[in-house]
Every structure is written in structure tokens, then in C-alpha cells.
N, C-alpha and C positions, 0 to 999 in steps of 0.2 A: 797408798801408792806402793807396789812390790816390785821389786826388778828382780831380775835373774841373776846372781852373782855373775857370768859371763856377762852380761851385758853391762854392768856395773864395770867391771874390767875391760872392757871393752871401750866404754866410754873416760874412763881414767888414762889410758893407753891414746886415745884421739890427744885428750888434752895437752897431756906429755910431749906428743908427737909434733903437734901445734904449736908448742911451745906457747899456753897459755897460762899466764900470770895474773897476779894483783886482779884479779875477777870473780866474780863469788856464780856460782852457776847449780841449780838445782840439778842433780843425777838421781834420775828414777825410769818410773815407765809413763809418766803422761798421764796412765790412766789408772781409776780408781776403782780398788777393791774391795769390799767387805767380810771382815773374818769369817765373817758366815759365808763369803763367796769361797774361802778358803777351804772351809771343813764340809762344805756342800762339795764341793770338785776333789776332796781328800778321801768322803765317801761313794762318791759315784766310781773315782777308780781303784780303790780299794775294796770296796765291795762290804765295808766296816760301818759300822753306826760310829760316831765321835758323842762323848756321852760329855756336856757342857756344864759346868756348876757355876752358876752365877755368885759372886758375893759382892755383899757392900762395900763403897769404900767413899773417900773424902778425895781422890782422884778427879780433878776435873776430867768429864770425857770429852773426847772428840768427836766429833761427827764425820770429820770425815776430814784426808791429808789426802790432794791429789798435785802435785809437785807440777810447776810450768816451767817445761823444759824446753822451750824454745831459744834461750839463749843459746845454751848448750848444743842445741841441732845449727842455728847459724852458725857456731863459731867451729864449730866442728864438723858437722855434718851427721852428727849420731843419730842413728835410728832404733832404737829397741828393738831386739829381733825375736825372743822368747817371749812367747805369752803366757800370763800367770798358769794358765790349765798344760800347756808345755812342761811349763818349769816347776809343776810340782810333778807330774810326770815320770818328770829326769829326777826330782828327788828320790819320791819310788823309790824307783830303778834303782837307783844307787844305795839307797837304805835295805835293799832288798839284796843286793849284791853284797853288801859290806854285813849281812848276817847266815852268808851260806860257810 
């Protein structure tokens, strides 16, 4: 589960505004992504191969974190506005602007 750092601020910002407390509320996107969904959308707009090295470890893995955030939309009304393929976009962008 990725969120947009704006939408993460976004939804911090509801909370605050709500004036919600003593609540425990998962902040994400709802929906679930795979690192591979990452570096597949990293190289479609980049136009780059991402070159992967796997190594061992004693790391339990995970299968998969996809956060319910329905609390969070009741008490607040929050909606995720950037989608993961957006929001590496704007990274780009921004990483490309921050090396001219």
C-alpha cells in the first residue's frame, strides 16, 4: 500500500482539522501494490530497464500490506487523490527538475 506523500498530508491535515484523537486509523491508499508494480511503471515512464538483484535473507517476507482505510474516510471524509502511476510521475518530474 503507497500513498502520495500529498495525500498522506492531506489526510493528516483532515485529522487535525477534525480534531481527531485517542483513535488509531490506518493512512494509505486502500489499494495494493507490488514492487514490481513499481519498477514496471518506473520503467514504462522512464524508458530505463531497472536492473533487480535478489539476495537471500532471514527476513520474513510479506505478501502483501494493503491498509483498510475506511475508518479514516468515515471519520474524515478522506479520499486518495494520486494514483501510484501519478505519483511516481510527479516523482520524475521532480527528480528530473532537481538535476537540471
Amino acid at each position: 500500500d503507497y500513498i502520495y506523500i500529498d495525500d498522506f498530508a492531506k489526510a493528516i491535515h483532515l485529522c487535525i482539522e477534525k480534531d481527531i484523537s485517542n483513535e488509531t486509523l490506518n493512512i494509505g491508499s486502500g489499494v495494493g501494490s507490488s514492487l514490481q508494480d513499481i519498477f514496471n511503471e518506473v520503467e514504462k515512464d522512464t524508458q530505463l530497464k531497472t536492473k533487480v538483484k535478489t539476495i537471500p535473507s532471514d527476513v520474513p517476507i510479506v505478501e502483501s500490506i494493503v491498509l483498510d482505510i475506511t475508518k479514516l474516510k468515515q471519520l474524515t471524509g478522506f479520499e486518495p487523490k494520486v494514483s501510484l502511476s501519478e505519483g511516481i510521475k510527479k516523482e520524475i518530474q521532480r527528480i528530473q527538475e532537481e538535476l537540471v
